[in-house]
C-alpha positions, 0 to 999 in steps of 0.5 A, a space after each residue: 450534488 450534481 453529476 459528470 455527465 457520462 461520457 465524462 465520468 467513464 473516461 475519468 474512471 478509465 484514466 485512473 485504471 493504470 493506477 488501480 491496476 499497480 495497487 492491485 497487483 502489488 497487493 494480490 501478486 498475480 496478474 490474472 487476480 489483480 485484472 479481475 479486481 481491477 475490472 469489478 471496481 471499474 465496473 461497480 463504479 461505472 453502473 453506479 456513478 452516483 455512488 461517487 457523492 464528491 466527497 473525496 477525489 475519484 481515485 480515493 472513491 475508486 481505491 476504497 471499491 478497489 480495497 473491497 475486491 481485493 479483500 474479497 480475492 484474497 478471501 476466495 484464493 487464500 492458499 493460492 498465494 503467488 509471488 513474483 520473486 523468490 525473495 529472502 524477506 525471513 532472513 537476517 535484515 542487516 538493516 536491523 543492525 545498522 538502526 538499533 543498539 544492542 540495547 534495542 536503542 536507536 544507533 542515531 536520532 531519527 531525522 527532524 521530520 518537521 510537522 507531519 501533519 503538514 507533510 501529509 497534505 502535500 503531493 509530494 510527500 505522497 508521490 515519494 512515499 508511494 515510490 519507497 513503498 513501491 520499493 520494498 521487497 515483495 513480501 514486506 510491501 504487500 504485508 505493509 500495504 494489507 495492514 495500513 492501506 487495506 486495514 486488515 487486522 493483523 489476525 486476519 493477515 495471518 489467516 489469509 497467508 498463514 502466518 504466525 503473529 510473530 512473522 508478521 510483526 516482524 515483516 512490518 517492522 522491517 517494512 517501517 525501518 525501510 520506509 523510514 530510512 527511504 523517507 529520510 533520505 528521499 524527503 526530509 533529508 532535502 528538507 534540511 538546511 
């Protein structure tokens, strides 16, 4: 399959930095880290840009390096967790109670989502899923973000940020019920006739 040329290839990759550089950061919570990653993807993309088949688009080539080093720093400062906010993510979500009967049933029928596998193919959908996941407390976002964009397991989840199974799934949980609620009202609320 032919190449960019080089000059080409690089200011692509340098065009889509920013973007990295905001995954990195929501993912490992500390600037200096985050630049790093950031830095080793571009670099490993730049010296071998035939890596780069034209499979898939450039920025999801450059994610899945970008996932790669992230893991790896994750790995290399396992206790040096940092983050930014000194959110209160382990205390009662009140959203819990307004989703749930006391008999663990939803207190309203989630929203017609439609057809979802249409819903994914669009931009759209994807820019307003990134901005309720940019929306999520600090803690639930990062633990969502390692467990269905990372694809970390969730053991290797509570290794990395010594958590109990426990903590997690319910840290994920709040994640979800957010995110529903987000999506609800951001995309398939003005979907409705």
């Amino acid at each position: 399959m032919p190449q960019p040329d080089a000059a080409s290839f690089e200011q692509q990759v340098a065009d889509l930095r920013a973007y990295l550089l905001k995954f990195a950061r929501m993912q490992l919570r500390n600037d200096a880290w985050a630049e790093d990653a950031v830095s080793e993807t571009v670099l490993a993309a730049i010296s071998k840009p035939q890596g780069f088949e034209q499979r898939s688009q450039l920025k999801t080539w450059l994610v899945g390096i970008l996932k790669h080093k992230i893991i790896d720093a994750l790995r290399q400062h396992r206790r040096e967790v940092s983050s930014s906010s000194g959110s209160n993510d382990d205390q009662a979500d009140p959203l819990e109670d307004m989703a749930f009967h006391a008999d663990g049933h939803f207190a309203e029928k989630p929203a017609d989502w439609g057809s979802p596998e249409q819903d994914l193919s669009s931009r759209q959908f994807f820019a307003i899923l990134e901005a309720c996941t940019d929306k999520l407390p600090a803690v639930q976002g990062r633990l969502f973000l390692m467990r269905e964009w990372l694809e970390l397991s969730s053991e290797e989840i509570c290794k990395e940020l010594s958590l109990t199974p426990t903590n997690l799934y319910v840290q994920l949980h709040r994640a979800r019920l957010r995110l529903r609620e987000c999506l609800e009202l951001n995309w398939f609320a003005r979907k409705s006739p």
